[in-house]
N, C-alpha and C positions, 0 to 999 in steps of 0.2 A: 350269738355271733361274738359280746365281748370273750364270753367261755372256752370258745375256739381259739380267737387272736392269743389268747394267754395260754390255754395248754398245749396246742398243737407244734412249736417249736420247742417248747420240752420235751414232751416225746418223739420228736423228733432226732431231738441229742441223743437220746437215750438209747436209741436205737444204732443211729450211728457207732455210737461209742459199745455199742454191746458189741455190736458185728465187728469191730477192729480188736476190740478183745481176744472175742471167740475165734478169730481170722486164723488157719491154720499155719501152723510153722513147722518148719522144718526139723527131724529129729538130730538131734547130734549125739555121732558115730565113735565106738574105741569108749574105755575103760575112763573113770572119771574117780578123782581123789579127794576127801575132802581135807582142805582147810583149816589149819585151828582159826578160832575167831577170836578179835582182842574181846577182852572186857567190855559187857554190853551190847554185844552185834550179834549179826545171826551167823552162823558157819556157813561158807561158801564151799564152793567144789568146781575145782581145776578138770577142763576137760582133758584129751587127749588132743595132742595137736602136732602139725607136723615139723619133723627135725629139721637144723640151720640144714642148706647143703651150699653143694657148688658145683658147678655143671658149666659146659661150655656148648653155644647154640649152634646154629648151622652159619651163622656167620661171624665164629670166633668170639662171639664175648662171653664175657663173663655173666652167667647165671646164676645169684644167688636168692634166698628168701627176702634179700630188698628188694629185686628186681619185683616180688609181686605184693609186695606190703601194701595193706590196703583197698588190695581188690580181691575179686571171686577170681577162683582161679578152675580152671578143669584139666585134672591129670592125667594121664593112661601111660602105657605102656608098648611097644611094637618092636618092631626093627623090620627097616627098609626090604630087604631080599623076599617078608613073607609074601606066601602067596594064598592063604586063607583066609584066618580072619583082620588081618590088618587091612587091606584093603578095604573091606567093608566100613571097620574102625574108622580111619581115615576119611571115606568118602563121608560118614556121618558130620564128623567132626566139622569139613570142610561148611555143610549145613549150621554146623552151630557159631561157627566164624562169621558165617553171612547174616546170621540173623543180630549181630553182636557187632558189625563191624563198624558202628559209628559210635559206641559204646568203652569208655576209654576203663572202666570199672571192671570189666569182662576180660580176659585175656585165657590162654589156651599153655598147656604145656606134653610137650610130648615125650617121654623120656624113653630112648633105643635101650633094648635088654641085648643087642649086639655091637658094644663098645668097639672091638678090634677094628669092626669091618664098617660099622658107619661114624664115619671118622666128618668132621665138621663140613668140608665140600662133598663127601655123599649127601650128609641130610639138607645141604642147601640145594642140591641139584631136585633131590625128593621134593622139596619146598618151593621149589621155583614149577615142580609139574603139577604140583598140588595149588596153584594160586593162592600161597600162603601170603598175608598182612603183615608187615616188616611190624614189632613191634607189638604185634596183637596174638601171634601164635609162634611159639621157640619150641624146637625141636633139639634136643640137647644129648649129649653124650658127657661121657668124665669115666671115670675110673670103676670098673664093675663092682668092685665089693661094694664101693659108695651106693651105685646104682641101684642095687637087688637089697643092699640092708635095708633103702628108704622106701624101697616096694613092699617089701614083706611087713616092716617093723613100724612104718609110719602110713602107710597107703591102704596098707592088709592087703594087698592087690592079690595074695596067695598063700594059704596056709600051712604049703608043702614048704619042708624044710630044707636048706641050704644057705652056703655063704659065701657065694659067689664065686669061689674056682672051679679048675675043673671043669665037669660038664654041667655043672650047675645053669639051668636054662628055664628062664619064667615065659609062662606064653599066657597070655588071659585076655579075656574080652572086656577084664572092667575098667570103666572110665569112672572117675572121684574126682565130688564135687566139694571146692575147698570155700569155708569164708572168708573173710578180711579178718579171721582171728587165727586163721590156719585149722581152722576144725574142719573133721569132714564131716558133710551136713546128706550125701548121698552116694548111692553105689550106683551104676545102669549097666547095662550089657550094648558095648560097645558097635554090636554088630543087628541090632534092632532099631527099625524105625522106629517104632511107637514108644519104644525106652528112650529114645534121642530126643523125642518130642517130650517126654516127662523130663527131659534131663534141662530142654529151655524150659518150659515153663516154673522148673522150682528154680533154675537161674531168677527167675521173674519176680520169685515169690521173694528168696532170699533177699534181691535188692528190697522188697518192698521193707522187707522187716526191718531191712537198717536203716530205711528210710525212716522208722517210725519210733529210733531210738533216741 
């Protein structure tokens, strides 16, 4: 009995702490640098992460990388008029809103690949039939070359080349999952259930990690 009282909360910890170890984490996504190291340390390696921008929402403000400093963030891509896979995109997303909507760490971004024609009162109108959360999911426009260089170049949202004039047109179904360091930690296919459900729960996992830093 004494042999018990005294090993069995050791092995206890030990277990604990193996499983938070072993606990899986998230990969992180895009090209990685390393580092010189001062004198005496180990070299480090710069992930990939995503560029400053500026964008304007559906209700006129201003959108930039402080608006989401510090939280997880989820990106994609659409424009209102579609009628394929945005909708689908959309109605998911609305799902990940709701599961997230008391959650001030969580926030949503939507960026229109149709600048001209979804001008800041189209995407609040959109927003307003979508029961979007003032604050919790932005739907933003700004200037295309802006738009398409931070899809292709910081998002990977599409491998196909262009630079935004012209008929230059991104259509994709991925949604990218960002952390509080700006890295991207996941790709999903915007227009899948069961990819939507992997897309909250590695939201889940992510918090847990920072939770553990």
């Amino acid at each position: 009995m004494l042999l018990a009282i005294l090993v069995i909360p050791g092995i206890a910890y030990l277990i604990i702490q193996t499983g938070e170890n072993n606990y899986s984490r998230l990969e992180i996504f895009g090209p990685k640098e390393p580092v010189a190291a001062k004198s005496g340390s180990t070299p480090d390696t710069i992930y990939h992460t995503i560029a400053d921008f500026s964008f304007i929402s559906q209700d006129s403000s201003l959108i930039t990388q402080e608006t989401v400093k510090g939280k997880i963030y989820i990106a994609d891509f659409f424009f209102t008029t579609c009628k394929s896979i945005c909708p689908k995109m959309t109605n998911h997303l609305m799902r990940v809103q709701h599961e997230f909507a008391d959650d001030t760490e969580v926030v949503l971004l939507s960026h229109t690949v149709d600048p001209e024609s979804d001008t800041p009162p189209v995407l609040a109108d959109y927003a307003k039939k979508h029961n979007v959360v003032k604050g919790k999911w932005f739907f933003v426009t700004g200037d295309k070359k802006q738009l398409y260089d931070i899809a292709r170049n910081s998002y990977y949202i599409t491998a196909m080349p262009g630079d935004g004039t012209g008929d230059d047109f991104i259509h994709s179904e991925k949604i990218v999952l960002i952390d509080k360091d700006r890295r991207i930690r996941g790709f999903y296919d915007g227009t899948d259930y069961l990819e939507m459900t992997r897309l909250i729960e590695e939201v889940k996992l992510l918090k847990w990690e920072y939770s553990k830093k």
